[in-house]
C-alpha positions as CSV (number, residue, x, y, z in Angstrom):
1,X,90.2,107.4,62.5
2,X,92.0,104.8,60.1
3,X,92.5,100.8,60.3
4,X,94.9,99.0,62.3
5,X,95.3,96.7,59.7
6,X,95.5,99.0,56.4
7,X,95.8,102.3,57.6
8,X,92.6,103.5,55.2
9,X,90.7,106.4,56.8
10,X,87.3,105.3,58.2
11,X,84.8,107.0,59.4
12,X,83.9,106.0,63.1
13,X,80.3,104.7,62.7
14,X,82.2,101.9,60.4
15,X,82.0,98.1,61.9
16,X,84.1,97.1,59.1
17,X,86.8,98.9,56.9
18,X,85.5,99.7,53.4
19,X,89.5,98.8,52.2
20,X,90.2,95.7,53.7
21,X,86.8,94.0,54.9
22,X,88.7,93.5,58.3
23,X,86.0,94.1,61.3
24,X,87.3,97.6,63.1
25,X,87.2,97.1,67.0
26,X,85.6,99.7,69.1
27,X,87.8,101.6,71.1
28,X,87.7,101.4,74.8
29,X,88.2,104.7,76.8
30,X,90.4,104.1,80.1
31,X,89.3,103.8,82.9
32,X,88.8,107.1,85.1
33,X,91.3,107.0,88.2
34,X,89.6,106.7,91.5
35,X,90.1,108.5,94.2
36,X,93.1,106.3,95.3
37,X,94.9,106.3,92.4
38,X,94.5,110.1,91.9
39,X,96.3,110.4,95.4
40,X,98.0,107.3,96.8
41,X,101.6,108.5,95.2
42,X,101.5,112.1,97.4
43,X,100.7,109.8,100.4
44,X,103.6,107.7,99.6
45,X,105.9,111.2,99.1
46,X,104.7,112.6,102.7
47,X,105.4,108.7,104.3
48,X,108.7,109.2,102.7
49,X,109.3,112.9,104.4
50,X,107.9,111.8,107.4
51,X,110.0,109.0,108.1
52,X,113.4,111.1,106.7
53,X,112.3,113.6,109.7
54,X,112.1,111.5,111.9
55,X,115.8,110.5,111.6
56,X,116.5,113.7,112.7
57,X,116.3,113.3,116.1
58,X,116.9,109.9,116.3
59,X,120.2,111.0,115.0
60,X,120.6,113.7,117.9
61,X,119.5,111.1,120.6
62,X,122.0,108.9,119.4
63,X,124.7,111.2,119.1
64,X,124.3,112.7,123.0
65,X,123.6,109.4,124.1
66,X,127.4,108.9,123.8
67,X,128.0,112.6,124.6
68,X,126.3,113.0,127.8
69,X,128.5,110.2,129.6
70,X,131.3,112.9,129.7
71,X,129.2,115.5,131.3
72,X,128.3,113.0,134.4
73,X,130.8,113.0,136.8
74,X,132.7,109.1,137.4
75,X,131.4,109.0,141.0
76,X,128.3,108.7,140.0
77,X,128.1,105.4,138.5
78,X,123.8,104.8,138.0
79,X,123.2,108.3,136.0
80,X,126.4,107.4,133.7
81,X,124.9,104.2,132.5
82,X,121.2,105.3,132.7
83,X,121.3,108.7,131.5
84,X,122.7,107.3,128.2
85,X,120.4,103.6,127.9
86,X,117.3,106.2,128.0
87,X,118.7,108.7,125.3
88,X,119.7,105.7,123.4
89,X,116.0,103.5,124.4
90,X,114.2,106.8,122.5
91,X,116.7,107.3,119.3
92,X,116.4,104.0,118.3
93,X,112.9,104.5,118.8
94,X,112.5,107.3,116.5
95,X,114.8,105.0,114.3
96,X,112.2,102.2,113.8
97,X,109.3,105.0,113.3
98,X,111.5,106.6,110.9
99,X,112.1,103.1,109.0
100,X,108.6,102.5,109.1
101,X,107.3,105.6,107.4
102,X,110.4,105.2,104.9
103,X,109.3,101.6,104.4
104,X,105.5,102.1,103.9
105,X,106.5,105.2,101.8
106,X,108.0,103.3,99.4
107,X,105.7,100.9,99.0
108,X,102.6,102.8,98.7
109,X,104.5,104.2,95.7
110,X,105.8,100.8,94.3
111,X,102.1,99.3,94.9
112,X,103.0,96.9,97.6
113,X,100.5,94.7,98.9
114,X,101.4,94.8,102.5
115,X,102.0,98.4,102.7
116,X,98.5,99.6,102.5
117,X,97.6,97.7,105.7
118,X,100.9,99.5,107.5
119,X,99.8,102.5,106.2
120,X,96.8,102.0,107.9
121,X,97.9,101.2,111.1
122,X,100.5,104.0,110.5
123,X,97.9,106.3,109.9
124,X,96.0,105.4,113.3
125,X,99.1,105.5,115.2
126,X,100.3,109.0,113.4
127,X,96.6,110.6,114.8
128,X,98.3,110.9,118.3
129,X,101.0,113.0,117.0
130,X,99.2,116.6,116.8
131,X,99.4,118.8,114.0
132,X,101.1,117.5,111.4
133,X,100.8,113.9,112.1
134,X,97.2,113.9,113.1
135,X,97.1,115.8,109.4
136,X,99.0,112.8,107.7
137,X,97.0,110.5,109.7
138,X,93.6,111.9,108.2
139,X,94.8,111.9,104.6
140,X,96.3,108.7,105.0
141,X,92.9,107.0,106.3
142,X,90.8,109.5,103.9
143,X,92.7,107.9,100.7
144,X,93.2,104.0,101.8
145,X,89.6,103.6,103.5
146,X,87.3,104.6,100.9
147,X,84.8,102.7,99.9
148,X,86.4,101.1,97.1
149,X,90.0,101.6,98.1
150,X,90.6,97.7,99.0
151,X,89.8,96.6,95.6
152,X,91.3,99.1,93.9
153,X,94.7,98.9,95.8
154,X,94.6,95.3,95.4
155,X,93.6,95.8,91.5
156,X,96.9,98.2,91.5
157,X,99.4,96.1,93.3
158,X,98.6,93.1,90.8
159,X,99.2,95.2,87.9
160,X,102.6,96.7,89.0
């Protein structure tokens, strides 16, 4: 161990540094991470792939929603405009999902204070979504409702 102010060596029961008289401040470990630091960035990462999956098929919906008028025939007036409002009713619905895992993604990672509430509701909402977003849903809510997770996400968010 040696001085800040001097550099002499010291030995670490010193209060004061034989060299310089200056008095030698104690060292403070760092705090441990909690169990929401330790894993809040791997939730962020699998809001992140979530959402990107889920412009997969929002993408497909949206591409036969234009493609599927051509396979109705012209007589038939109702399926030509229905058939391709319903495909396009459900891409853009996987569209906002996909945004919103992207979105709360991002700002679990960047320590956002909105996006551990979303992530929450997220989390509920993603429970209906057997396996692997009922499995997303309990890590999510496993992580962000602990018993200190509040005030440490808030302590986190302030300091980014």
């Amino acid at each position: 161990m040696f001085c800040s102010a001097c550099g002499a060596p010291i030995q670490p029961n010193f209060n004061v540094c034989p060299n310089c008289q200056r008095p030698i401040a104690s060292v403070v470990a760092p705090p441990l991470p909690g169990r929401l630091d330790r894993h809040l960035r791997t939730v962020g990462i699998l809001w992140v792939i979530a959402g990107g999956l889920f412009l997969i098929p929002g993408f497909i919906l949206m591409l036969m929603s234009n493609v599927v008028r051509l396979g109705i025939p012209a007589t038939e007036t109702v399926p030509r405009f229905v058939a391709p409002l319903v495909l396009s009713i459900i891409g853009g619905s996987f569209f906002l999902i996909a945004a919103g895992g992207l979105l709360v993604g991002w700002g679990l990672m960047k320590y956002q204070p909105w996006a551990r509430m979303a992530a929450i509701v997220l989390g509920i909402v993603s429970l209906l979504h057997p396996p692997f977003g009922t499995a997303l849903g309990i890590y999510t809510l496993w992580v962000l409702l602990s018993d200190q997770g509040g005030m440490e996400y808030a302590r986190l968010a302030h300091s980014a």
